[in-house]
DOTORVO-385854 format. One record per residue: x, y, z of N, C-alpha, C in turn; residue in one letter. Coordinates in steps of 0.2 Angstrom, whole numbers, plus 5000, padded with zeros to 4 digits. Layout:
BEGIN
XYZXYZXYZA;...
//
This chain:
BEGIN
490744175124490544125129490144075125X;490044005127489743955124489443935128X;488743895125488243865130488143785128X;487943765135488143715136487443655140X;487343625139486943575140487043535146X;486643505150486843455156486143415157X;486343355157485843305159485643285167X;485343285169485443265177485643325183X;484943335187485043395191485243355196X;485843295199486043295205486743335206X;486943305212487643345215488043355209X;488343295204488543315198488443365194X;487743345192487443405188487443465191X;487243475195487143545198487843585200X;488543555202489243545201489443595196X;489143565190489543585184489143645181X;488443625183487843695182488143755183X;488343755190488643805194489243835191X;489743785191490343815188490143865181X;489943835178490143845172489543935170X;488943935173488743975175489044035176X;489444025183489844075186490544095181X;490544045177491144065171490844105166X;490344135167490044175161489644125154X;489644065156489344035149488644035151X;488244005145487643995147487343915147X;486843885152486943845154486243825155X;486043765151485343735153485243675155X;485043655159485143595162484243545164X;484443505163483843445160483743405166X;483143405169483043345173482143335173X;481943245175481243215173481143265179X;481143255185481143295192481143355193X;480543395191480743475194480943495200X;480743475205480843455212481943465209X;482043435206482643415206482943525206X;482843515202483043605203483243655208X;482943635215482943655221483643645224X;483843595219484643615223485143665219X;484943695214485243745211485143795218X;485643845215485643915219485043945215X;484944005222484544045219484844115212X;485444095212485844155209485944105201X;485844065202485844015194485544055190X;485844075184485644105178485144055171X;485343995174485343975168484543925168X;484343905160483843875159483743795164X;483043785164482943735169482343685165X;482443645161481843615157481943535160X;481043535161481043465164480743415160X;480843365156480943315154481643265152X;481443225149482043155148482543175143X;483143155145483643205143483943165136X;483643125134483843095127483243105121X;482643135125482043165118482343225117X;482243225109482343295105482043335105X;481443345108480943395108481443425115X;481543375120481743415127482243455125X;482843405120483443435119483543505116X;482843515111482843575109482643635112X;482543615117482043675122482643695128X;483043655128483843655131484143705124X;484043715121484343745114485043705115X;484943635112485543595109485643595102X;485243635101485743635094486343695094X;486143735098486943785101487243775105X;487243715108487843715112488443695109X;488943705113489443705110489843635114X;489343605122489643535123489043515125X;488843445127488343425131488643345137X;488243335143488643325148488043275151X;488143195152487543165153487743155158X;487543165165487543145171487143145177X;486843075174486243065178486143015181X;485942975185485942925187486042855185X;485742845179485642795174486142775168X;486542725166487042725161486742735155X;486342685155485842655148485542755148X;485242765150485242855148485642915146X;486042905151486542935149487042935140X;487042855141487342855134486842865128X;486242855129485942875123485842945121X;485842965130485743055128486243075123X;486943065124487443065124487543055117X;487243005113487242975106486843015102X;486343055106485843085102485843145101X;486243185107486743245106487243265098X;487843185100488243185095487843195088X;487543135087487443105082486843145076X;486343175081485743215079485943275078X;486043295084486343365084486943385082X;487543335082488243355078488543405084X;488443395092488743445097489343425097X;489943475095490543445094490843425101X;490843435109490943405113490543365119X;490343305118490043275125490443235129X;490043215135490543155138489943135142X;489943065143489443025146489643005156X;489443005161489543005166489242905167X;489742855165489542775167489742755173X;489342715175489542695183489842605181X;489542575176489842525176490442535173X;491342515175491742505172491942475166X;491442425164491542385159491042425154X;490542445156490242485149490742545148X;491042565152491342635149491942595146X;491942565144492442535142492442545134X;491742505134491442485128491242555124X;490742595127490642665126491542715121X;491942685127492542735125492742685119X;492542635116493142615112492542625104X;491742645106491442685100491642755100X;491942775103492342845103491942905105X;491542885112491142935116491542935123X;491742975125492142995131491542975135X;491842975139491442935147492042945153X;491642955160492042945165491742905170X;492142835173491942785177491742825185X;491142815188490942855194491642855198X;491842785199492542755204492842795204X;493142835197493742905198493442945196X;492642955197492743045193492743095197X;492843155195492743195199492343255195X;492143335195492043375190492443385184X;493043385190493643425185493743395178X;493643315181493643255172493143255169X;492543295170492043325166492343385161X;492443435167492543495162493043505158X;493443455158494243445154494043425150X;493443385147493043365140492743395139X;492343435141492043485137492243555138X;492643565141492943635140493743615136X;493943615133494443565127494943615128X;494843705131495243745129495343775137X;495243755140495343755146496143755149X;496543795153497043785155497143715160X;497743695159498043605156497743615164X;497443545167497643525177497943455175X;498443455179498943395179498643355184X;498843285180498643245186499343205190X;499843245189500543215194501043275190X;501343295198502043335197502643325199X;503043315197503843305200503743335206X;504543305209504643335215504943395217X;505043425211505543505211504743545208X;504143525206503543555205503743585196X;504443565194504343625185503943585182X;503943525184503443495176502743455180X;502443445177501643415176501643365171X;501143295173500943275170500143275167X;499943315161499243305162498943295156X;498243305154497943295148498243355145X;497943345137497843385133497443385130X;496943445128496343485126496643495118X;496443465111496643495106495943515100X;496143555097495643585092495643515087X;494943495085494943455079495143445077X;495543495075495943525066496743485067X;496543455073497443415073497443335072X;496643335072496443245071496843225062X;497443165064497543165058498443175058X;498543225062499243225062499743185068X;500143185067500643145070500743195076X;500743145083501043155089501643195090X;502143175083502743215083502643305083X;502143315078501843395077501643425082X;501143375086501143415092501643425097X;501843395100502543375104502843445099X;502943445095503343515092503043595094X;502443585092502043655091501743665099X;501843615103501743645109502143645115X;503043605111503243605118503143555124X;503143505121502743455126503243395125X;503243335128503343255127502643225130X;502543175123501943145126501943065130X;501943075134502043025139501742955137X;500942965135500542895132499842915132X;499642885124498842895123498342855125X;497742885127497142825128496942825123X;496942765120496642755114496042675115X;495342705113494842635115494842605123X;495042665126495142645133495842615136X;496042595131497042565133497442615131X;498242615137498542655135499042635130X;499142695125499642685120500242705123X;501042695120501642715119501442755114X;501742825111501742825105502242825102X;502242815094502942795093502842855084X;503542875083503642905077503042915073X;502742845070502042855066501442865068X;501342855075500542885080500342945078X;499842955075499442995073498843015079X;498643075079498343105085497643075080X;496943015084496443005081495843025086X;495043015082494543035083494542985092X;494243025097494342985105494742975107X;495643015107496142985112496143055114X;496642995120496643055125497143065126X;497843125125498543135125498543145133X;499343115135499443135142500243175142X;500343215142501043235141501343265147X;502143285146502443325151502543395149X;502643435155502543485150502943535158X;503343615156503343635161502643665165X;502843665169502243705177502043775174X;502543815171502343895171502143905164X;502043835158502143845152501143815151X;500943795155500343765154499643785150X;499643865153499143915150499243925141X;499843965140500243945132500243875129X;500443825131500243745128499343755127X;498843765131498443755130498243795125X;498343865126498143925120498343895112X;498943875111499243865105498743775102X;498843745107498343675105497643695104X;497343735106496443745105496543775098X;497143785095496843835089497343775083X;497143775076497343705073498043725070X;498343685067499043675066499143725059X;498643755055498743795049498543865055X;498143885057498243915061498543945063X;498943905068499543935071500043965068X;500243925061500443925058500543985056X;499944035054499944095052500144145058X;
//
């Protein structure tokens, strides 16, 4: 199990608190507001530390230097991303993602290659599909006979670098189109999978659990 960091004890934060708790991980979650706490459950396992969710000292009492993702979602953009920055960048947390309410900053945000989700469309589930990378595939559209799905794909780092065609290979997939800097790509022959895109592929319905297993683990890997 991996532990995991969250900025912001509202309905979001507290959301993803839960979930991820109830999944067996372990879970600390950051708010200025003790008071804020009170909407966890009483059966919440996990850490509750109250101050500013972009100071180091706080971050460290969250034990962010082992997490394995961190999740700014707090009321404030301008917070959020710098939490967000200081995660990545201090602590080297291999998965974050910032909760932006302004569409035009997350725009901006996703083209410095920090994942962000616009309040407009988010939901949890587009939290936890970034920081849970190995997570079995949710589509975001099915055909009308239900075999295939279109949805994201969750890849292990170790595929930054290689072409779109290797994946498509090693997992059985077509890739539909990538978000790259916030626009969508076509890919074509030469696209290479880079640092902050987001692959959308099709994929069959019953094959989704194995696509995910085989992408969470790197391409020499598999290999063996």
């Amino acid at each position: 199990m991996a532990h995991f960091v969250i900025m912001g004890c509202g309905r979001v934060g507290v959301s993803l608190a839960h979930t991820l708790d109830e999944s067996g991980h372990t879970v600390a979650i950051i708010d200025q507001d003790d008071h804020a706490f009170r909407r966890l459950r009483g059966s919440f396992g996990g850490r509750k530390v109250t101050g500013v969710g972009f100071d180091r000292d706080t971050l460290k009492q969250a034990d962010i230097e082992k997490a394995y993702a961190f999740a700014a979602v707090s009321s404030g953009d301008n917070s959020n991303i710098l939490a967000t920055r200081v995660a990545r960048e201090t602590f080297h947390v291999p998965h974050v993602v910032a909760r932006i309410y302004d569409p035009g900053r997350a725009e901006i945000y996703q083209r410095l290659g920090i994942p962000t989700v616009a309040a407009v469309r988010w939901s949890a589930d587009q939290v936890l599909r970034r920081i849970l990378p190995e997570q079995s595939i949710n589509g975001d559209f099915r055909e009308t006979s239900g075999r295939l799905i279109l949805g994201e794909l969750g890849l292990n780092d170790a595929w930054l670098g290689r072409s779109v065609r290797d994946i498509e290979a090693a997992g059985g997939v077509r890739i539909a189109y990538l978000t790259r800097f916030g626009e969508g790509i076509l890919p074509s022959d030469e696209t290479s999978y880079q640092q902050g895109d987001i692959l959308h592929a099709m994929m069959r319905t019953t094959a989704t659990d194995e696509i995910a297993r085989v992408l969470a683990k790197g391409p020499q890997e598999e290999a063996e």
